[in-house]
PDB file of N, CA, C and O in Angstrom, chain B, residues numbered from 101:
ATOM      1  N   UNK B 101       0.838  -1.176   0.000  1.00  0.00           N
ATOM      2  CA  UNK B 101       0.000   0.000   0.000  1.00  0.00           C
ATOM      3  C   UNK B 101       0.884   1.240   0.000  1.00  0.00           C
ATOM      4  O   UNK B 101       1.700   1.435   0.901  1.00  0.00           O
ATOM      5  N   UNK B 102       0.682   2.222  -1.198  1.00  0.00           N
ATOM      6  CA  UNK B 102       1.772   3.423  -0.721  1.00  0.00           C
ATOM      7  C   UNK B 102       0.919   4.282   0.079  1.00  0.00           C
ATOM      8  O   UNK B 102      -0.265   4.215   0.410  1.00  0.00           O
ATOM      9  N   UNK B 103       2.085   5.309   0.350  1.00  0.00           N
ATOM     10  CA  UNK B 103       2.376   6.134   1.556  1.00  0.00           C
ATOM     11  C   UNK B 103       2.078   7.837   0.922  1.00  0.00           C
ATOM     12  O   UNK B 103       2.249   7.881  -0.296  1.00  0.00           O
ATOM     13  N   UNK B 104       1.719   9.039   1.481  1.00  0.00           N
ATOM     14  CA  UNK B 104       1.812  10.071   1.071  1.00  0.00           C
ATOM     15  C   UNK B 104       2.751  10.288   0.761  1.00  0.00           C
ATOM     16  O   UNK B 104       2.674  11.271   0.023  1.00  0.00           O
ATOM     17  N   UNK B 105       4.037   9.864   0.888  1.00  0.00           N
ATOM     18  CA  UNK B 105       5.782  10.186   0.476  1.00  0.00           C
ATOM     19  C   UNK B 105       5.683   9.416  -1.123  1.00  0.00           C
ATOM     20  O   UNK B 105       6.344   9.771  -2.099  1.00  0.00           O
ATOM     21  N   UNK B 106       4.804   8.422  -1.094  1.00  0.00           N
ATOM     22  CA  UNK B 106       5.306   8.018  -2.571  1.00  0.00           C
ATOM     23  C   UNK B 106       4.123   8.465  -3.771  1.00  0.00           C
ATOM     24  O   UNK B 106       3.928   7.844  -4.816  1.00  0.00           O
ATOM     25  N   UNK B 107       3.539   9.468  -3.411  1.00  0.00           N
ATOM     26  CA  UNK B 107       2.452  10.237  -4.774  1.00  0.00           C
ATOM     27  C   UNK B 107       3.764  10.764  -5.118  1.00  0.00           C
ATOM     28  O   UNK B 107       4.557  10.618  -4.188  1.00  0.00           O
ATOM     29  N   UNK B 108       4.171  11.232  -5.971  1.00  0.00           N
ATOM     30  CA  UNK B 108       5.149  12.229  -6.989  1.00  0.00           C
ATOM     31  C   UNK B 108       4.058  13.147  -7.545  1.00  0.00           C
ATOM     32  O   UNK B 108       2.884  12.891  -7.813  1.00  0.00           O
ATOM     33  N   UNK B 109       4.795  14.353  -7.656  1.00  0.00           N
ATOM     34  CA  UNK B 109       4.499  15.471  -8.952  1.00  0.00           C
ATOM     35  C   UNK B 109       3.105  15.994  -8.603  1.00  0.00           C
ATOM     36  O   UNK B 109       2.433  16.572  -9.457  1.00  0.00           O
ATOM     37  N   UNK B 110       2.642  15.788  -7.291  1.00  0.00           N
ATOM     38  CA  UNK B 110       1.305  16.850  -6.549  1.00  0.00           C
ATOM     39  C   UNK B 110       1.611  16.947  -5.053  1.00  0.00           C
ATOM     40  O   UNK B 110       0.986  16.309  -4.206  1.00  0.00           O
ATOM     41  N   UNK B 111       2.563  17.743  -4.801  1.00  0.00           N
ATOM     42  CA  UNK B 111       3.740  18.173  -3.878  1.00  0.00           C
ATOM     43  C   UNK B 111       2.051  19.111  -3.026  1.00  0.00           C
ATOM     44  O   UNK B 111       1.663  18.826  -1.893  1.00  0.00           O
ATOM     45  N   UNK B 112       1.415  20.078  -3.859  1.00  0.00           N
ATOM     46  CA  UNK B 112       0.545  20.631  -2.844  1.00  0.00           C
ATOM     47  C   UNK B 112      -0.694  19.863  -2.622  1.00  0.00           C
ATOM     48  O   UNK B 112      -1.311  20.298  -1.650  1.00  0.00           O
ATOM     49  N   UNK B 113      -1.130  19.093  -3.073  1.00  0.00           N
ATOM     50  CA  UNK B 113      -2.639  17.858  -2.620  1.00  0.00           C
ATOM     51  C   UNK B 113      -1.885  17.436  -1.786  1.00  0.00           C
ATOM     52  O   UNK B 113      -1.826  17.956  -0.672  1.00  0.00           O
ATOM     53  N   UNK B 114      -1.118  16.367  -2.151  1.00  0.00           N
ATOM     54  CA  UNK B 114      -0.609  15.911  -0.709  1.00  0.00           C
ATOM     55  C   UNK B 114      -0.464  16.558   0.359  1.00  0.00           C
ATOM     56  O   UNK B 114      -1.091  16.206   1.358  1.00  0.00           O
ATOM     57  N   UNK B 115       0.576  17.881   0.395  1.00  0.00           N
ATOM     58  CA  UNK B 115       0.537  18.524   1.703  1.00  0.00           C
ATOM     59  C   UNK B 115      -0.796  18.942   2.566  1.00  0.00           C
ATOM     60  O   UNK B 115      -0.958  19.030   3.783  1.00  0.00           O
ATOM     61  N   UNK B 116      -2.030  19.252   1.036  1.00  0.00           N
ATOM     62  CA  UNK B 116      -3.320  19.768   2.269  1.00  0.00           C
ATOM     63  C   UNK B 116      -4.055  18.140   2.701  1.00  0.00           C
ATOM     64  O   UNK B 116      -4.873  18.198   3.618  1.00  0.00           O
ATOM     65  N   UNK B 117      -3.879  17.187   2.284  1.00  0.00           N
ATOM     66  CA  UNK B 117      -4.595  15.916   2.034  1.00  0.00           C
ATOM     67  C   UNK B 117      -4.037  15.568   3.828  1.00  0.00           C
ATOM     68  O   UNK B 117      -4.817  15.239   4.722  1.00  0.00           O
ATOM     69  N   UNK B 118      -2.605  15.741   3.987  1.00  0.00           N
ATOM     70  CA  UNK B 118      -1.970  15.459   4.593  1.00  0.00           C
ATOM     71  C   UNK B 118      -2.399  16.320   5.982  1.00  0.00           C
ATOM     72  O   UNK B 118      -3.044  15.920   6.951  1.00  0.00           O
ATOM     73  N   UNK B 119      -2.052  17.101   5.833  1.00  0.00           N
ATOM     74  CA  UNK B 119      -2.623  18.246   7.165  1.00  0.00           C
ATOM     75  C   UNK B 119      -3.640  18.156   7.657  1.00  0.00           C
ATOM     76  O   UNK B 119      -3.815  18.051   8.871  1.00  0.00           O
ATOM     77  N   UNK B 120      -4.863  18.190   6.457  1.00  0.00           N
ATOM     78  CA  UNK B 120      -6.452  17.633   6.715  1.00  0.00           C
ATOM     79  C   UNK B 120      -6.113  16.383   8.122  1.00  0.00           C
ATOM     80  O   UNK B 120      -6.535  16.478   9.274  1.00  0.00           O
ATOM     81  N   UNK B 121      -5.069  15.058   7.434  1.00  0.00           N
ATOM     82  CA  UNK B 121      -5.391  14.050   8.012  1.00  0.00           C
ATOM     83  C   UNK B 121      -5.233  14.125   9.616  1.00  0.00           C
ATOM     84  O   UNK B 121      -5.987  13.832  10.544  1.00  0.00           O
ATOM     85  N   UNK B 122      -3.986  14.621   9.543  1.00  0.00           N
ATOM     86  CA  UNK B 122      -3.135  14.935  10.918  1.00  0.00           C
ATOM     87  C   UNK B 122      -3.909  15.794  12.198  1.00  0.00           C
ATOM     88  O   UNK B 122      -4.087  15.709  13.413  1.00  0.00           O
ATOM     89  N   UNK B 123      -4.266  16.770  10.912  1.00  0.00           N
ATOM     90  CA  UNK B 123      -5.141  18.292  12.157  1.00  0.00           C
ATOM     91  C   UNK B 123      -6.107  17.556  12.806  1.00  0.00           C
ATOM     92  O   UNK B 123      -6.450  17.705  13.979  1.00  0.00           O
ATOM     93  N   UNK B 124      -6.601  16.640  11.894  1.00  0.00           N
ATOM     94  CA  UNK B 124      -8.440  16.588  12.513  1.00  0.00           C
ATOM     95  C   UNK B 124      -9.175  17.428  12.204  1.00  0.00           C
ATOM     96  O   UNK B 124      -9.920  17.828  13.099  1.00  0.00           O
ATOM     97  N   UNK B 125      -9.298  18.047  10.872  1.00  0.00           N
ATOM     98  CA  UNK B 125      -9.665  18.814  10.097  1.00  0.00           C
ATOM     99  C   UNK B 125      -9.947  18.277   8.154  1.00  0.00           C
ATOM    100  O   UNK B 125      -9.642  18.743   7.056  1.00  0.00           O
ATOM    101  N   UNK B 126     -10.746  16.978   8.719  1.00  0.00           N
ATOM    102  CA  UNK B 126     -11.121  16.211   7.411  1.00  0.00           C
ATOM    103  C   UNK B 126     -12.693  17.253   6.551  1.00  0.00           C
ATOM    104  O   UNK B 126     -13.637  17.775   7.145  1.00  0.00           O
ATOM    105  N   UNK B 127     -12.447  17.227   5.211  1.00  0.00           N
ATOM    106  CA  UNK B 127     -13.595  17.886   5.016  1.00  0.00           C
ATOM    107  C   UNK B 127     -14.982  16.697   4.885  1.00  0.00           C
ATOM    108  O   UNK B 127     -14.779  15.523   5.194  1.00  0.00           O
ATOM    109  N   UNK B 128     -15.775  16.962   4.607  1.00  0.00           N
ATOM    110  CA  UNK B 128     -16.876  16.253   4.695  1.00  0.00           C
ATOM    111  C   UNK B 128     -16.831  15.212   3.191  1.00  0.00           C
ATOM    112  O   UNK B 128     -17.193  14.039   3.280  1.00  0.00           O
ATOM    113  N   UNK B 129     -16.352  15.794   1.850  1.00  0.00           N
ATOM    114  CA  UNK B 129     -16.178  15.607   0.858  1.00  0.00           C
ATOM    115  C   UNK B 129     -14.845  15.929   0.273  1.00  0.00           C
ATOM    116  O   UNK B 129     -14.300  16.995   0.556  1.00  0.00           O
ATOM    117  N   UNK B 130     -14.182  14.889  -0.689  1.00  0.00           N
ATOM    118  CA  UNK B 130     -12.686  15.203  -1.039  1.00  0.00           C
ATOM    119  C   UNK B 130     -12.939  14.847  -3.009  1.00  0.00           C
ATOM    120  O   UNK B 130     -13.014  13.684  -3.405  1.00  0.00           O
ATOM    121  N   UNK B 131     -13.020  15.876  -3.845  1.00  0.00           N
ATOM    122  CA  UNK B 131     -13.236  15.603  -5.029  1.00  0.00           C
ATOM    123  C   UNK B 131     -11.928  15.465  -5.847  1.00  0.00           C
ATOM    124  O   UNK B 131     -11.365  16.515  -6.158  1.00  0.00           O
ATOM    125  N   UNK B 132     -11.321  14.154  -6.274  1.00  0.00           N
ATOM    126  CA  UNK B 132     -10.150  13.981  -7.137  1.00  0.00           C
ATOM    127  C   UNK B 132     -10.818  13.824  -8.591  1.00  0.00           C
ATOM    128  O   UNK B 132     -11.605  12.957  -8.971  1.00  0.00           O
ATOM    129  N   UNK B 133     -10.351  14.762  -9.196  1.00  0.00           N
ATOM    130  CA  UNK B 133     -10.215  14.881 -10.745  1.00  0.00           C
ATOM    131  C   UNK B 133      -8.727  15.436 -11.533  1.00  0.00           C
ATOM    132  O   UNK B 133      -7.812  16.079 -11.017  1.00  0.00           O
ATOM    133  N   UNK B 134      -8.830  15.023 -12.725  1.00  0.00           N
ATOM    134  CA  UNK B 134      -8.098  15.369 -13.244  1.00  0.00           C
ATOM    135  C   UNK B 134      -7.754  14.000 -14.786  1.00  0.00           C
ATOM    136  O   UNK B 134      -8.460  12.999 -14.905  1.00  0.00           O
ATOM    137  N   UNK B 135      -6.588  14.320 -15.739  1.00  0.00           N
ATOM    138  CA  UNK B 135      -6.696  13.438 -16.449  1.00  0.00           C
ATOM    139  C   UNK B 135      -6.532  11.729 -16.397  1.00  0.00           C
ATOM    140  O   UNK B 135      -7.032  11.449 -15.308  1.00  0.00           O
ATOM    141  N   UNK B 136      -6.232  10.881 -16.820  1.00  0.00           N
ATOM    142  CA  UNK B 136      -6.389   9.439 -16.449  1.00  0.00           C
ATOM    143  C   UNK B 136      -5.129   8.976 -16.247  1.00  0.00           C
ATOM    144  O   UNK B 136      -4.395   8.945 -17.236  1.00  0.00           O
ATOM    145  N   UNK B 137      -4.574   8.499 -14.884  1.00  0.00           N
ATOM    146  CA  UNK B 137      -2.989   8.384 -14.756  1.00  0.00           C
ATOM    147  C   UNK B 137      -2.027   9.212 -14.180  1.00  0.00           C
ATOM    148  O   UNK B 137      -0.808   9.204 -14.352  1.00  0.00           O
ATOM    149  N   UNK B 138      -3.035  10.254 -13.156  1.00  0.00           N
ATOM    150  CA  UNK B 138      -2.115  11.344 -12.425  1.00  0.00           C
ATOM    151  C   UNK B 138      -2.240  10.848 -11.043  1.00  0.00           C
ATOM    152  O   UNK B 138      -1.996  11.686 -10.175  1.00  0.00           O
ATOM    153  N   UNK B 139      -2.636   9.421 -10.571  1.00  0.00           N
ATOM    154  CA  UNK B 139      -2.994   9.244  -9.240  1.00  0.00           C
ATOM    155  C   UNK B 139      -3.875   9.816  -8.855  1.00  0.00           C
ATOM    156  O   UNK B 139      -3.463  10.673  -8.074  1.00  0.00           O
ATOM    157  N   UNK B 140      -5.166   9.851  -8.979  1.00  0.00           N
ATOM    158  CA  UNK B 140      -6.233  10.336  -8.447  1.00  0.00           C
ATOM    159  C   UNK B 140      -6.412   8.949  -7.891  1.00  0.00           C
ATOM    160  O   UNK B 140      -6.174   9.122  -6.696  1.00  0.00           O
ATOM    161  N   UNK B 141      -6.736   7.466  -8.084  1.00  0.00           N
ATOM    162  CA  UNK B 141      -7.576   6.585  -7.003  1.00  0.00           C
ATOM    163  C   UNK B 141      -6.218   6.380  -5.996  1.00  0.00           C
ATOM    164  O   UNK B 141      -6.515   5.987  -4.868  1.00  0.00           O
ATOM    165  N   UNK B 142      -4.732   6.599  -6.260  1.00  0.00           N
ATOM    166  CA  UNK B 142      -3.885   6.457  -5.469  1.00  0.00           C
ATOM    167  C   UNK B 142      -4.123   7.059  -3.991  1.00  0.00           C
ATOM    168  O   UNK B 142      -4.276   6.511  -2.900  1.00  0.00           O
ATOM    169  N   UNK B 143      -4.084   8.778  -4.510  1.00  0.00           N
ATOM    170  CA  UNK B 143      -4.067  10.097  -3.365  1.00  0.00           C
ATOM    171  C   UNK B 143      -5.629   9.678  -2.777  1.00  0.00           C
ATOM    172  O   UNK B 143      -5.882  10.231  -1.706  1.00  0.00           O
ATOM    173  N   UNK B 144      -6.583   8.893  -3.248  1.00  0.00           N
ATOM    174  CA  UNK B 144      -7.943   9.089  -2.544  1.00  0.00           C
ATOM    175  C   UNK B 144      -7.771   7.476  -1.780  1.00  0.00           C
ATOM    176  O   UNK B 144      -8.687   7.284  -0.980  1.00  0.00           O
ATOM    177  N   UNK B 145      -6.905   6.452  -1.867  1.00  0.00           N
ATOM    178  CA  UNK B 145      -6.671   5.366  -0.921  1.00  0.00           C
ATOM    179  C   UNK B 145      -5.740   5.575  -0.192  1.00  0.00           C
ATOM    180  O   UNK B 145      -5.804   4.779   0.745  1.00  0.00           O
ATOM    181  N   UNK B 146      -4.498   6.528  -0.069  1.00  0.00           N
ATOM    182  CA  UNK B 146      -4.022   6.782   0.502  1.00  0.00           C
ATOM    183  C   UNK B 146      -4.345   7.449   1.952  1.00  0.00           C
ATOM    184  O   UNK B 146      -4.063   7.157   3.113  1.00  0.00           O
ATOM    185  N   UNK B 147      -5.086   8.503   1.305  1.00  0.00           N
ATOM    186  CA  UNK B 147      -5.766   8.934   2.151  1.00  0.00           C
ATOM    187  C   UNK B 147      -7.052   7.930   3.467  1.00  0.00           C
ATOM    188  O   UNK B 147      -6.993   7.946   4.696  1.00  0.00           O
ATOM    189  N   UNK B 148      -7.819   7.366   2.788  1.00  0.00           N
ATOM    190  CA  UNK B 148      -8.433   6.505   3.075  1.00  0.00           C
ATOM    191  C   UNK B 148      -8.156   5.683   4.225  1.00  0.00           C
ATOM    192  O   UNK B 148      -8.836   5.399   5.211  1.00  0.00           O
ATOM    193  N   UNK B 149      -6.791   5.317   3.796  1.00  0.00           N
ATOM    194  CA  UNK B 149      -6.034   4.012   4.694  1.00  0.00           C
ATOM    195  C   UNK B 149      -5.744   4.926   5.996  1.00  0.00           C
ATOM    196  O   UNK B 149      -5.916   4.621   7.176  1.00  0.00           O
ATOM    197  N   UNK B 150      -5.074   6.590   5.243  1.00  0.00           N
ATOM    198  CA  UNK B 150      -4.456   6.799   6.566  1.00  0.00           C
ATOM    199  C   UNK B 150      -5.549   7.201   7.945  1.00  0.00           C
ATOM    200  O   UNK B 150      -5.450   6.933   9.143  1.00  0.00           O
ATOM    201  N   UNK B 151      -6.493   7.878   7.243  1.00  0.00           N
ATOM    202  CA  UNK B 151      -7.655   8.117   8.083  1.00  0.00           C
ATOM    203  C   UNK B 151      -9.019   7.029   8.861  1.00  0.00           C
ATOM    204  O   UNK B 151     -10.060   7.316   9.452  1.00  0.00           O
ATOM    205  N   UNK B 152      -8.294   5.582   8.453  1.00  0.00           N
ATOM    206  CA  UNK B 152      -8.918   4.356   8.856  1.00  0.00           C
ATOM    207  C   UNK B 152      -8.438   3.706  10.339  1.00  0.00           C
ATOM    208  O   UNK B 152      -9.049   3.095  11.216  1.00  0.00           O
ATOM    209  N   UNK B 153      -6.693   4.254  10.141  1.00  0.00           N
ATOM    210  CA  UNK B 153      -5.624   3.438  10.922  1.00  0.00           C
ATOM    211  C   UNK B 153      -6.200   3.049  12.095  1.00  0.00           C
ATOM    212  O   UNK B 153      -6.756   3.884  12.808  1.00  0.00           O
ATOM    213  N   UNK B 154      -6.143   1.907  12.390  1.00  0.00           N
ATOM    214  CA  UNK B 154      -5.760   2.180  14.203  1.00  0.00           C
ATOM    215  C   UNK B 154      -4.991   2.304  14.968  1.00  0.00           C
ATOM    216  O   UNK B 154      -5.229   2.496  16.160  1.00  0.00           O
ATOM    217  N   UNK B 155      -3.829   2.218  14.435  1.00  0.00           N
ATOM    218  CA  UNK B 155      -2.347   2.419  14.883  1.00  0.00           C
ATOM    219  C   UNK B 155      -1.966   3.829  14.831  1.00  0.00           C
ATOM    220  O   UNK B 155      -1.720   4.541  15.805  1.00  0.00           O
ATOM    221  N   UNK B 156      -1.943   4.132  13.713  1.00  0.00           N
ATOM    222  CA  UNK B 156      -1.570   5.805  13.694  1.00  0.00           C
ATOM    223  C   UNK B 156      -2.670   6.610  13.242  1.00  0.00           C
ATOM    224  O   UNK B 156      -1.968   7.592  13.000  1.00  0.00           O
ATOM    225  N   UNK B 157      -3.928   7.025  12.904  1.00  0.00           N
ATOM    226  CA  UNK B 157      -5.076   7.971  12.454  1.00  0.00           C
ATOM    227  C   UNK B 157      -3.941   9.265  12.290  1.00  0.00           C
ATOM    228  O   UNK B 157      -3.195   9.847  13.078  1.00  0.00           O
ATOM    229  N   UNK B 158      -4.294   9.402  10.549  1.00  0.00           N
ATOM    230  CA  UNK B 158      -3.850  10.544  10.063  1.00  0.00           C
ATOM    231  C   UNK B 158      -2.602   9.826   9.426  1.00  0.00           C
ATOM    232  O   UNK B 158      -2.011  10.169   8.403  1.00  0.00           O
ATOM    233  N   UNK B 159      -2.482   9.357   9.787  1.00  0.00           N
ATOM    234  CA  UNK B 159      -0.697   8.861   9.150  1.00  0.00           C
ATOM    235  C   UNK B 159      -0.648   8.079   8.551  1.00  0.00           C
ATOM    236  O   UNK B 159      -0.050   8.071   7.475  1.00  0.00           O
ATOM    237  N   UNK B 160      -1.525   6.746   9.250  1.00  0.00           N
ATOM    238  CA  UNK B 160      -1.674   5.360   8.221  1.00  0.00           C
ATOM    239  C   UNK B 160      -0.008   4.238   8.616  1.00  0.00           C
ATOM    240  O   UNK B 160       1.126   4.640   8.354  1.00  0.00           O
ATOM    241  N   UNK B 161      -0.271   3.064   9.169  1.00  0.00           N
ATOM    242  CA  UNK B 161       0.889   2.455   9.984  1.00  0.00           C
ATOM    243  C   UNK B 161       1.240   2.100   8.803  1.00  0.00           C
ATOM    244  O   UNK B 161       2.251   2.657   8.375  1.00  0.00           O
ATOM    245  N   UNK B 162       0.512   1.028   7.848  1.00  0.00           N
ATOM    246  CA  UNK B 162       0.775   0.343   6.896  1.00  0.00           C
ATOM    247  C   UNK B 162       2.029  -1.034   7.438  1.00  0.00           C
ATOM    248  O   UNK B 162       2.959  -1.600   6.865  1.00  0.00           O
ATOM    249  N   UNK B 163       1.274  -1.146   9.133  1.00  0.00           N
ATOM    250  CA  UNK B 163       1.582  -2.146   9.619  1.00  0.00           C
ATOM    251  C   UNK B 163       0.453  -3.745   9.582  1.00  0.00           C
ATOM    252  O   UNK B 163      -0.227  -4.059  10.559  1.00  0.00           O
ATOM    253  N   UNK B 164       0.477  -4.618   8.184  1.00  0.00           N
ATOM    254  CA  UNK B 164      -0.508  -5.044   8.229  1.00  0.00           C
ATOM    255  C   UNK B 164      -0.140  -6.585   9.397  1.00  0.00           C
ATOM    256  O   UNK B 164      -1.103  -7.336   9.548  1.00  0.00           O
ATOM    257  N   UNK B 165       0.520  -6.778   9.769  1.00  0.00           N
ATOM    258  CA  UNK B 165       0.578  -7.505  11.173  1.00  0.00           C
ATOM    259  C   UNK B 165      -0.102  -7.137  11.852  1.00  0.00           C
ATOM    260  O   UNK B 165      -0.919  -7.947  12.289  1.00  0.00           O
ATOM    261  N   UNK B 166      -0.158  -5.872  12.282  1.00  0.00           N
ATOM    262  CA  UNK B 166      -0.824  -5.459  13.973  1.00  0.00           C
ATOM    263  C   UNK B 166      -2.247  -4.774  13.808  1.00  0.00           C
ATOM    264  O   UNK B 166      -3.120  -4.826  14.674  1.00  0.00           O
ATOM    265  N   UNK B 167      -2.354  -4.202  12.734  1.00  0.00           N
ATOM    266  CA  UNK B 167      -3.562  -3.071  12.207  1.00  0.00           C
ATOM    267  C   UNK B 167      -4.003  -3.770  11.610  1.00  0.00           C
ATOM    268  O   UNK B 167      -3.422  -4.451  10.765  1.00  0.00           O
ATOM    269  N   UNK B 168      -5.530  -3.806  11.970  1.00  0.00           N
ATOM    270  CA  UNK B 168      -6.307  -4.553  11.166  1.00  0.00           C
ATOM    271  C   UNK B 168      -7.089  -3.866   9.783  1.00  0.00           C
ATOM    272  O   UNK B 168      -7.890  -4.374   8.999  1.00  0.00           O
ATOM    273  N   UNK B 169      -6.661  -2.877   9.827  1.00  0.00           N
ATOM    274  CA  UNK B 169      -7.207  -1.416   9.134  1.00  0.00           C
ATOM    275  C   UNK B 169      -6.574  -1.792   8.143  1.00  0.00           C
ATOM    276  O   UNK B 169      -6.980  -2.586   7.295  1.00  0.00           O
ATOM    277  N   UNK B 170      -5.334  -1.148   8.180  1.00  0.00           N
ATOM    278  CA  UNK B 170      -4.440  -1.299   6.717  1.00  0.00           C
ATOM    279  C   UNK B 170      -3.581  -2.652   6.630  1.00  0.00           C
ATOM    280  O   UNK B 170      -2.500  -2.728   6.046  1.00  0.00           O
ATOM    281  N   UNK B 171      -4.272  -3.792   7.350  1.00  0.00           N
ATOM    282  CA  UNK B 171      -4.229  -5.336   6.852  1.00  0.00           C
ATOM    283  C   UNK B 171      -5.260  -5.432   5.523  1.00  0.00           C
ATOM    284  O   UNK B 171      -5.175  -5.998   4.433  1.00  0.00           O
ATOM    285  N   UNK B 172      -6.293  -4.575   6.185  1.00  0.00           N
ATOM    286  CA  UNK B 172      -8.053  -4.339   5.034  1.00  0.00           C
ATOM    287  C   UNK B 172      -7.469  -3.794   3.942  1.00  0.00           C
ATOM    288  O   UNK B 172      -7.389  -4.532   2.959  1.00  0.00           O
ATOM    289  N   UNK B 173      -7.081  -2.800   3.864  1.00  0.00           N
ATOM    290  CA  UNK B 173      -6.481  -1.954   2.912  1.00  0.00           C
ATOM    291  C   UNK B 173      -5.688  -2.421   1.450  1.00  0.00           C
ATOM    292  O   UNK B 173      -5.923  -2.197   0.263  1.00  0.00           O
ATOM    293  N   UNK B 174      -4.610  -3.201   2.192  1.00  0.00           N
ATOM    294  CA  UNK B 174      -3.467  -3.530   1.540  1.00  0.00           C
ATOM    295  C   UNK B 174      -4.263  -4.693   1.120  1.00  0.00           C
ATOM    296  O   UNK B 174      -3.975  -4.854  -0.066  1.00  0.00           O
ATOM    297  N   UNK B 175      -5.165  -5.641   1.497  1.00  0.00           N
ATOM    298  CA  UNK B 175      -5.855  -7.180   0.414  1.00  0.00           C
ATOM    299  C   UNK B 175      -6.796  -6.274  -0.469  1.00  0.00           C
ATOM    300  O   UNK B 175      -7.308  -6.805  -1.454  1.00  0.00           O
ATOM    301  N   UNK B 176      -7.135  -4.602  -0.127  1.00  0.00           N
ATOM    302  CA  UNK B 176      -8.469  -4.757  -0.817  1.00  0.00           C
ATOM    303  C   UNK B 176      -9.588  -4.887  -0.774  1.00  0.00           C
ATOM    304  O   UNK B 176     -10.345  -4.749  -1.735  1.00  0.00           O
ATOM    305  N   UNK B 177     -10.085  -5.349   1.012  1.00  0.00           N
ATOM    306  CA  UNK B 177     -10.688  -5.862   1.387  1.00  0.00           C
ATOM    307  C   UNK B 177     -11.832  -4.836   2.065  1.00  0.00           C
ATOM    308  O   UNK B 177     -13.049  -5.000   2.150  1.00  0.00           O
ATOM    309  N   UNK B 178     -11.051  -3.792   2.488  1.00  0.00           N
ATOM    310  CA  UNK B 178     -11.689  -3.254   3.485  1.00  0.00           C
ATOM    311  C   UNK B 178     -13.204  -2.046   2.929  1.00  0.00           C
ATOM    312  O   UNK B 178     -13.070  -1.151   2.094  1.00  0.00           O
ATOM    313  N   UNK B 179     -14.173  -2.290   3.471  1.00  0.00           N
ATOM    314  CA  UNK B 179     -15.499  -1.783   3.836  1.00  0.00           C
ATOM    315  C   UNK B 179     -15.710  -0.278   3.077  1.00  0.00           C
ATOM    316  O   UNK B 179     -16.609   0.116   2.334  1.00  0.00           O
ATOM    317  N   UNK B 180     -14.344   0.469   3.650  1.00  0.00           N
ATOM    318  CA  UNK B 180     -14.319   2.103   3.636  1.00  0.00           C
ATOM    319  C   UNK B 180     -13.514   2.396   2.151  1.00  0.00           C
ATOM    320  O   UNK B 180     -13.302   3.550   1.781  1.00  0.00           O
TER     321      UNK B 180
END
């Protein structure tokens, strides 16, 4: 599962995607557009995972041993 460090080449989504996650300042709605192949379903699972965690909320452990969250995540599996 990647990480907000590994989107490339949308240096400012990430940073507010990121802050959103951390602050506790999620908006109600997050609209990714743009052309086909810039990471739009990437930056919107990324996000996803990190705001699921139970290990870290906002950050995303992407410990799938211990977190059952982004164990969900990383098969694919998960609900959210």
């Amino acid at each position: 599962m990647p990480t907000f460090t590994d989107i490339l080449g949308q240096p400012q989504a990430v940073d507010v995607l990121q802050r959103a996650a951390t602050g506790d300042r999620v908006a109600g709605a997050y609209l990714f557009s743009g052309p086909e192949g810039v990471g739009k379903a990437t930056c919107a699972m990324v996000l996803a995972a990190a705001l699921n965690c139970e290990t870290a909320p906002g950050l995303g452990c992407h410990d799938t041993e211990r977190c059952s969250s982004c164990h969900k995540f990383t098969q694919g599996t998960h609900p959210d």
